[in-house]
C-alpha positions as CSV (number, residue, x, y, z in Angstrom):
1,X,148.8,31.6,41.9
2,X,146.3,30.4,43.8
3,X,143.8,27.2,42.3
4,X,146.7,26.2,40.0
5,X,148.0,22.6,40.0
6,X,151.4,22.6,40.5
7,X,153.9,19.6,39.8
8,X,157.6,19.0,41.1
9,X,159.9,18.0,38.9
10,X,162.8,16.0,40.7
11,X,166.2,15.0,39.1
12,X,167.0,11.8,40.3
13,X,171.1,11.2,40.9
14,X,170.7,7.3,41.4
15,X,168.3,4.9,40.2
16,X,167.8,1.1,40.6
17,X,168.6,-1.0,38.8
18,X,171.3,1.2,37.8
19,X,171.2,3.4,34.7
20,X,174.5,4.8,32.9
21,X,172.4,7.8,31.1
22,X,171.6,10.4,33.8
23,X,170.2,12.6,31.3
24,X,166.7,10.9,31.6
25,X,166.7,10.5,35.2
26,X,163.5,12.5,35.8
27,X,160.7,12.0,38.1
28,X,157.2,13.8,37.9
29,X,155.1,13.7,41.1
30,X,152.0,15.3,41.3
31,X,152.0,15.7,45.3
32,X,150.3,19.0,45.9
33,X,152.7,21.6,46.9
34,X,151.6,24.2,49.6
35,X,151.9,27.9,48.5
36,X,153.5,29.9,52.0
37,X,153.1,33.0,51.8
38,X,155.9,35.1,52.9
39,X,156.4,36.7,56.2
40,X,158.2,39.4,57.8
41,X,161.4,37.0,58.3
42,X,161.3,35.7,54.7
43,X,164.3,36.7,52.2
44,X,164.1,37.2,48.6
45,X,165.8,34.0,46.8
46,X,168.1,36.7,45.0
47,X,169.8,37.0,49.0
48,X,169.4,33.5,49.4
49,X,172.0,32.6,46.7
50,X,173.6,35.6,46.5
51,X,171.8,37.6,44.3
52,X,172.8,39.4,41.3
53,X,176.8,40.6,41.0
54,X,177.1,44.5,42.4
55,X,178.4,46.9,39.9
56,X,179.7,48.6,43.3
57,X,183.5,47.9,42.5
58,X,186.3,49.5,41.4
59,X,185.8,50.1,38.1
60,X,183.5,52.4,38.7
61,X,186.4,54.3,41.0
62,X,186.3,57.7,37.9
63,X,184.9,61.0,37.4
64,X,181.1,61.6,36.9
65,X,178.9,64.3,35.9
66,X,175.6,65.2,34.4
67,X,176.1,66.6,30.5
68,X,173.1,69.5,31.4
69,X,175.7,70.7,34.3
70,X,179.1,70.5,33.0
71,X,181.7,71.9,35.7
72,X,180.0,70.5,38.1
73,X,180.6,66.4,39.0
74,X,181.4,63.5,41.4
75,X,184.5,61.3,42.3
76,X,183.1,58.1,43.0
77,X,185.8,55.5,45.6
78,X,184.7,52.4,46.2
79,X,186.5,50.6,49.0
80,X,185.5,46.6,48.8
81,X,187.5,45.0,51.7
82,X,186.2,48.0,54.2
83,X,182.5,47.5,52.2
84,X,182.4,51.7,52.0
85,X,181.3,53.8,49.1
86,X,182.8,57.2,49.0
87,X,182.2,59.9,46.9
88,X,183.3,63.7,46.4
89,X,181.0,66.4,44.9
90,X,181.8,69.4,43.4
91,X,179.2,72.2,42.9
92,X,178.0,75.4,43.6
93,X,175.7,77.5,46.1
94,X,172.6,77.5,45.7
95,X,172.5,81.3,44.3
96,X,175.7,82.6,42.7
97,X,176.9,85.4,45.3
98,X,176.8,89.0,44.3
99,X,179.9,90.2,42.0
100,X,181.6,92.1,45.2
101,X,182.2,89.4,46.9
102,X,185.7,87.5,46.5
103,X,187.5,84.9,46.7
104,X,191.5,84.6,46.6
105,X,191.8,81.3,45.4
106,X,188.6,79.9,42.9
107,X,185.2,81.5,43.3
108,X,183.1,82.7,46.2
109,X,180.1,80.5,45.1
110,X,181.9,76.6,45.0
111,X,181.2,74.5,47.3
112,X,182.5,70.8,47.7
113,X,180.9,67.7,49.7
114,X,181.4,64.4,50.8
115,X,179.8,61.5,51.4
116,X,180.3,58.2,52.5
117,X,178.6,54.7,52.8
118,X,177.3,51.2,52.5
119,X,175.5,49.6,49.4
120,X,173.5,46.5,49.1
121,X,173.2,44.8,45.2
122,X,173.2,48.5,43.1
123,X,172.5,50.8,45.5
124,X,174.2,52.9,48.2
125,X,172.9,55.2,50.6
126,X,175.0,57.7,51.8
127,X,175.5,60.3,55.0
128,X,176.6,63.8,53.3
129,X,179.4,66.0,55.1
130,X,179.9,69.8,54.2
131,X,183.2,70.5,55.2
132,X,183.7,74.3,55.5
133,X,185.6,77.1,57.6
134,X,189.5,75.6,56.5
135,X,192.4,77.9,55.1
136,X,193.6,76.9,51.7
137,X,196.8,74.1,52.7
138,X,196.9,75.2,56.2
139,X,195.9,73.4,59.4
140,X,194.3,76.3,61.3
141,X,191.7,77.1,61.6
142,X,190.6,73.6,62.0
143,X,188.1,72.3,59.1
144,X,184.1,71.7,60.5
145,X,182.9,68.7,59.7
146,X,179.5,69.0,59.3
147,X,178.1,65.7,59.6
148,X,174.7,64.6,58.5
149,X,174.1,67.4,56.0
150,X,171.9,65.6,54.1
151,X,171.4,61.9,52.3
152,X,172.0,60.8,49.0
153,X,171.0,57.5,47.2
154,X,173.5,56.3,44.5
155,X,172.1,53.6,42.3
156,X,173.9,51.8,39.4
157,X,172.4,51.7,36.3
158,X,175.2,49.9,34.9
159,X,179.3,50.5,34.4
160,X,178.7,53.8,32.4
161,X,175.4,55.5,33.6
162,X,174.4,55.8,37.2
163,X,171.5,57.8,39.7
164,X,171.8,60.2,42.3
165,X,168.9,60.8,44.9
166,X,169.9,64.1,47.0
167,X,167.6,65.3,50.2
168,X,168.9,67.9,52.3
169,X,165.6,68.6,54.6
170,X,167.7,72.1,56.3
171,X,167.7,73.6,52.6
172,X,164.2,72.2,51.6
173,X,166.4,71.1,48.8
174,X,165.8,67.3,46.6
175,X,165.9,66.3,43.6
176,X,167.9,63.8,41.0
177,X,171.2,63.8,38.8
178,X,171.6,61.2,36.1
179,X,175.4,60.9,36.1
180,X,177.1,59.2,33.2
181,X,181.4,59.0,33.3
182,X,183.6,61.9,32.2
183,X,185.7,59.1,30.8
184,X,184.7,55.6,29.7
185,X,188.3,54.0,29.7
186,X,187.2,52.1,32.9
187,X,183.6,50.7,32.2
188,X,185.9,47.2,30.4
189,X,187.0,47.2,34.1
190,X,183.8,47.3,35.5
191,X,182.3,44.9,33.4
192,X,185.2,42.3,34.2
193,X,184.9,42.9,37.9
194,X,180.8,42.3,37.8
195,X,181.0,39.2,36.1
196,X,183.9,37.8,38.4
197,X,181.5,38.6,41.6
């Protein structure tokens, strides 16, 4: 803060005449020391040495969903080497279609999306894809990749619970799904993998 005095505290490796105990090696100087403020160009210390480990690993690679909407949930893939976060979701239309429509293999009104992307500390943002027009295990028709769909934002709240952000401006449609995993078997490996970051 501005108008305070502020002190360096130095710890000094050698000393003369020489002195065996390190542990009191300290200097005090009371040079002032200029406050800069930061500009566009600056970079949080957290960046500078590193910054906090990323839960983004694979022990979060599981099955995720939100208790209030069981049946519906997420795969989440987290590919380190490449840097890509990948996730499947599996959900429904936004109206349940009328009762004469049919389907011949699950229901008229499921729908499935991907998307993929890159995350920085515990956040990812993603590019959805809604895949439609396909034949169940047939090549033709060809699928159509729908690209740009819509965006989420997948933030890790830590290896059990996590946040998605979902906008997709063509549907008017936004909102947020606290996700917590289907199984916790994997959150041990998630917790090893953080702290070895």
């Amino acid at each position: 803060a501005r108008g305070t005095a502020w002190f360096m505290i130095v710890i000094v490796d050698e000393v003369v005449p020489p002195d065996p105990d390190l542990d009191d090696n300290i200097a005090i100087t009371n040079v002032p020391v200029p406050i800069v403020e930061p500009d566009e160009d600056s970079q949080p210390c957290d960046e500078i040495i590193g910054g906090a480990p990323s839960l983004f690993n694979p022990g979060i690679n599981d099955a995720w969903f939100n208790p209030e909407t069981a049946g519906q949930g997420f795969f989440f893939n987290v590919f380190p080497d490449a840097g890509v976060f990948f996730l499947s979701w599996f959900t429904f239309d936004t109206e349940a279609p009328d009762a004469s429509v049919q389907a011949m293999l699950g229901a008229p009104g499921q729908r499935w999306l991907t998307a993929a992307g890159t995350w920085s500390g515990n956040t990812a943002e993603l590019t959805v894809t809604n895949s439609s027009g396909g034949v169940f295990d047939s090549a033709s028709p060809p699928v159509n990749q729908d690209e740009g769909y819509g965006t989420l934002v997948v933030t890790m709240i830590d290896c059990g619970n996590a946040e998605i952000r979902y906008e997709f401006p063509d549907l008017g449609l936004s909102g947020t799904v606290p996700l917590r995993r289907v199984v916790r078997e994997n959150e041990a490996l998630c917790e090893a993998l953080t702290e070895g970051n």
